[in-house]
PAVO-480801 format. One record per residue (C-alpha): y, z, x. Coordinates in steps of 0.02 Angstrom, whole numbers, plus 32768, in hexadecimal, padded with zeros to 4 digits. Layout:
YZX ...
//
This chain:
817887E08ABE 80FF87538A91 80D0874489D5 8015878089AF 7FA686E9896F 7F19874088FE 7E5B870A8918 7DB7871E88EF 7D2487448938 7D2586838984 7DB5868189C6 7E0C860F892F 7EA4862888EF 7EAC868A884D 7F38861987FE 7EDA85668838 7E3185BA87F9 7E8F85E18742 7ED1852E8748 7E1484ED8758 7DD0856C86C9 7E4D8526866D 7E40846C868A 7D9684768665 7DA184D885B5 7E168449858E 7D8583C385CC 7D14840A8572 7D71842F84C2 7DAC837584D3 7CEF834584E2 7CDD83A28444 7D58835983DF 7D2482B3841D 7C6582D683F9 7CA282E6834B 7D0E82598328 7CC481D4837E 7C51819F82FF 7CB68186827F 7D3A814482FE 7CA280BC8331 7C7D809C8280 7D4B80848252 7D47800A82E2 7CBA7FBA82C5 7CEC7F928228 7DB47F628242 7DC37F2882EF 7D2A7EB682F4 7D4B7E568259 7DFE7E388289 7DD27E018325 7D3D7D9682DA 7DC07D42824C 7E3E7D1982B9 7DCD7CBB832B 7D817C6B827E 7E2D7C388252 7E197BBF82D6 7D737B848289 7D2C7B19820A 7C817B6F81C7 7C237B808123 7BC27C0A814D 7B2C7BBA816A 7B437B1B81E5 7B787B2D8299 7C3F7B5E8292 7CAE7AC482DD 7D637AF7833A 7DD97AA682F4 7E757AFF8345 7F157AFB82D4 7ED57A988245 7EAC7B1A81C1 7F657B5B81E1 7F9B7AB881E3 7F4E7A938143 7F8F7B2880E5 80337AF180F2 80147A568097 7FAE7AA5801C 80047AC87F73 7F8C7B3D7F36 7FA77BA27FBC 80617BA37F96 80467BB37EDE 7FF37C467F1B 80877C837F9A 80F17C777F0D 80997CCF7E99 80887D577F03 81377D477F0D 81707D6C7E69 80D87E057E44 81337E4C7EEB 81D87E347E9A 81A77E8E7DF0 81347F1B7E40 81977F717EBC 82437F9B7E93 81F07FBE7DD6 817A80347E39 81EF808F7EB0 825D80BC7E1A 81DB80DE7D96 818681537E11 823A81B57E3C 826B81C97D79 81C482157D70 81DC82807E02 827882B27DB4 823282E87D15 81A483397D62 821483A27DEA 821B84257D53 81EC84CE7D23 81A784C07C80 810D84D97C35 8060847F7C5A 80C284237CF2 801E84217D3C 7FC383D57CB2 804783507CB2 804283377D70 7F88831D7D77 7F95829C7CD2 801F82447D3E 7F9A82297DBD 7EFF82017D60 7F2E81447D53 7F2481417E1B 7E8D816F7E40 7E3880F67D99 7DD680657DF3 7E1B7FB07DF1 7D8B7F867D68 7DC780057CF5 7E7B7FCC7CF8 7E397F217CE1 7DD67F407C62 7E6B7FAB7C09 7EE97F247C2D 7E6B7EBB7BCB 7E647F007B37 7F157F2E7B1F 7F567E827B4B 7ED27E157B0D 7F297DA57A88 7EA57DA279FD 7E7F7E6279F8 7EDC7EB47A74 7F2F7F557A3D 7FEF7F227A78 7FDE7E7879F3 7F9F7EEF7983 80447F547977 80A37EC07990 804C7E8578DF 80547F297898 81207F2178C1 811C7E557880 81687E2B7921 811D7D9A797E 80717D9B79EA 807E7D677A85 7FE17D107AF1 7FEA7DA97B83 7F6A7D7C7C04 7F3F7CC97BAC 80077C9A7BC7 80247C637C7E 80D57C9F7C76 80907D417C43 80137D737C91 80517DA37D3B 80C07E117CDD 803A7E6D7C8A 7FE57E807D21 80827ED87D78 80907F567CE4 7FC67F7A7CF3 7FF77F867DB7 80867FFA7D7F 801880617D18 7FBE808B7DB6 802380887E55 80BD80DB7E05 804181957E0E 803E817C7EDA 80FA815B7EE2 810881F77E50 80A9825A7ED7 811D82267F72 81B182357F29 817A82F17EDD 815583287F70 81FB82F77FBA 826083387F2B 821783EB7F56 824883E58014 830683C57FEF 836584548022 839984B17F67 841F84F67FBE 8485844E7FDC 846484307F1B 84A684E37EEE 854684A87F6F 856684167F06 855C846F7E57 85DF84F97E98 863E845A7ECD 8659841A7E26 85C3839B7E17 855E83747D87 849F83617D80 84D382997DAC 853382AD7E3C 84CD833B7E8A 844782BB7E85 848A82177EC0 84FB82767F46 847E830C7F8B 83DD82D07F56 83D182277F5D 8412820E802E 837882A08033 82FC821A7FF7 833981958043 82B6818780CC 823681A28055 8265811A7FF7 826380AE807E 81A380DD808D 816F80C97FDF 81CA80267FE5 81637FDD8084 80BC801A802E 80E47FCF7F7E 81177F297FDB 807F7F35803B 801B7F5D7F93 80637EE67F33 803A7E427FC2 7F857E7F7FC2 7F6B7E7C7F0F 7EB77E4D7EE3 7E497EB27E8E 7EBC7EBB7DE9 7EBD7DF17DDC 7DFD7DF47DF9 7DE87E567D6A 7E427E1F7CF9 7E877D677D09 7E1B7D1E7D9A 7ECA7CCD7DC6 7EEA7C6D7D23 7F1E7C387CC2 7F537B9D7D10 7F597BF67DD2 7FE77C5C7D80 7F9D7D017DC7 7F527CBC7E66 7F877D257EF1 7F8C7D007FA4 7EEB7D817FBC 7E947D287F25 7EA47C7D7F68 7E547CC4800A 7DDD7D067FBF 7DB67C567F63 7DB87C087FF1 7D3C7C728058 7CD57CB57FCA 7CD17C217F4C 7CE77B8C7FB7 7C917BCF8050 7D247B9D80AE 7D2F7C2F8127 7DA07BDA81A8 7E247BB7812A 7E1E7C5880D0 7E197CAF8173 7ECA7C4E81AF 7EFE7C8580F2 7EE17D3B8129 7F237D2181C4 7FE07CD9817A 7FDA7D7C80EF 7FCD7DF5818A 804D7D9B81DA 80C67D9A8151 80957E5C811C 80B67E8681C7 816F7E2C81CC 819E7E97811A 81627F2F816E 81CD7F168208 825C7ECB81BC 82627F5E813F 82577FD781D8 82EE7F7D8242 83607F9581AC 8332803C817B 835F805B8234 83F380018246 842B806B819B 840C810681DC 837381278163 82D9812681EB 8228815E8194 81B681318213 
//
């Protein structure tokens, strides 16, 4: 017996005509969603996409900003490599890189550690973790300011108080970048606090229990069932703080203005000389152009190993 095809009154197919209903429900929900998003999609483009487009082809440019903009192919590239300021600047940013992010990954999992608690006003002390975070750039200038300043600042203060020697802080070119990292510290440790809370709360408390009825202490438990449990996390945090830590900026602005004696310039504050303060946009736009290079190397070497290791977080 032949099967029965169902139909309506036209003579269509009852299965084809659901398959239409449905296609266009989907059509129009999609038209929807788009109708939403595509403004701030535009705007997000508009103002990401065009100006990297517009830099790169600047890199290849000499122009003030006012006078007609001359190609001149390779040569601000060219001329970076020669230029020492620039590489006072590379290896400046360097060495903050080198403080900040190890100091930051571990800060922010000791405090993730000591917040992973029940005990009383946790929540009080979770928020205060996270206050410095959200503080503007000015403020933590400003702050870093007056505790390191040399003639009044509050940490020469205690040092005089204690008759232990002053020290010239932000006025000392071999210590300034270091107070910059700890002000940096004081800040980024809360979102790495954050990440690594988070991840703390998804491991599994019944491999932990498993270890403790196998005989390990609190230590063990932790570096053997814990710690391969954050391990792609880590590898995150890691990428960001690197990531963080080559785009440093507004903290030198505010503070040091890359003194004293280019001690603090960074690779984003020379660019920003260069463009801003010389009016050399080509230059500072082939500047840009090497620091997204070399964030985007970190970020992909840091992801091959992580794979190759077996600890994959993206």
């Amino acid at each position: 017996m032949a099967d029965t095809v169902v139909t309506d009154h036209r003579g269509v197919p009852d299965a084809a005509r659901k398959r239409r209903v449905r296609r266009v429900i989907g059509l129009k929900s999609a038209a929807t969603g788009w109708g939403f998003v595509a403004p701030a999609t535009i705007i997000i483009l508009g103002l990401s996409i065009f100006p990297a487009i517009w830099a790169f082809i600047l890199s290849f440019q000499s122009w003030d900003g006012f006078s007609q903009a001359t190609w001149v192919g390779g040569a601000n590239y060219a001329q970076l490599i020669t230029d020492s300021d620039f590489w006072t600047a590379v290896w400046n940013t360097f060495g903050y890189t080198v403080l900040f992010v190890p100091a930051s990954v571990l800060l922010g999992l000791f405090l993730a550690v000591a917040l992973n608690r029940r005990i009383r006003l946790m929540g009080f002390y979770r928020t205060a973790i996270f206050v410095p975070f959200v503080a503007s750039a000015a403020s933590t200038g400003i702050l870093s300011t007056y505790l390191f300043s040399p003639q009044f600042g509050l940490v020469n203060n205690v040092l005089r108080v204690l008759h232990l020697p002053q020290q010239g802080w932000l006025d000392d070119p071999h210590q300034a970048m270091l107070v910059i990292a700890i002000m940096s510290l004081w800040g980024s440790a809360a979102f790495t606090t954050v990440i690594y809370l988070a991840a703390l709360q998804d491991v599994p408390s019944e491999l932990v229990e498993a270890a403790r009825i196998d005989g390990a202490n609190s230590w063990q438990a932790f570096w053997r069932v814990i710690w391969p449990q954050l391990t792609p996390v880590t590898v995150f945090v890691t990428i960001w703080q690197m990531i963080e830590a080559v785009q440093l900026f507004d903290l030198v602005y505010t503070t040091t203005r890359g003194g004293p004696l280019d001690a603090t310039t960074t690779i984003v504050y020379f660019l920003y000389q260069k463009a801003f303060s010389a009016l050399q946009f080509g230059y500072g736009s082939a500047a840009a152009y090497v620091l997204f290079i070399v964030t985007l190397a970190i970020t992909i070497g840091v992801v091959i190993y992580s794979r190759r290791r077996g600890m994959e977080a993206f």
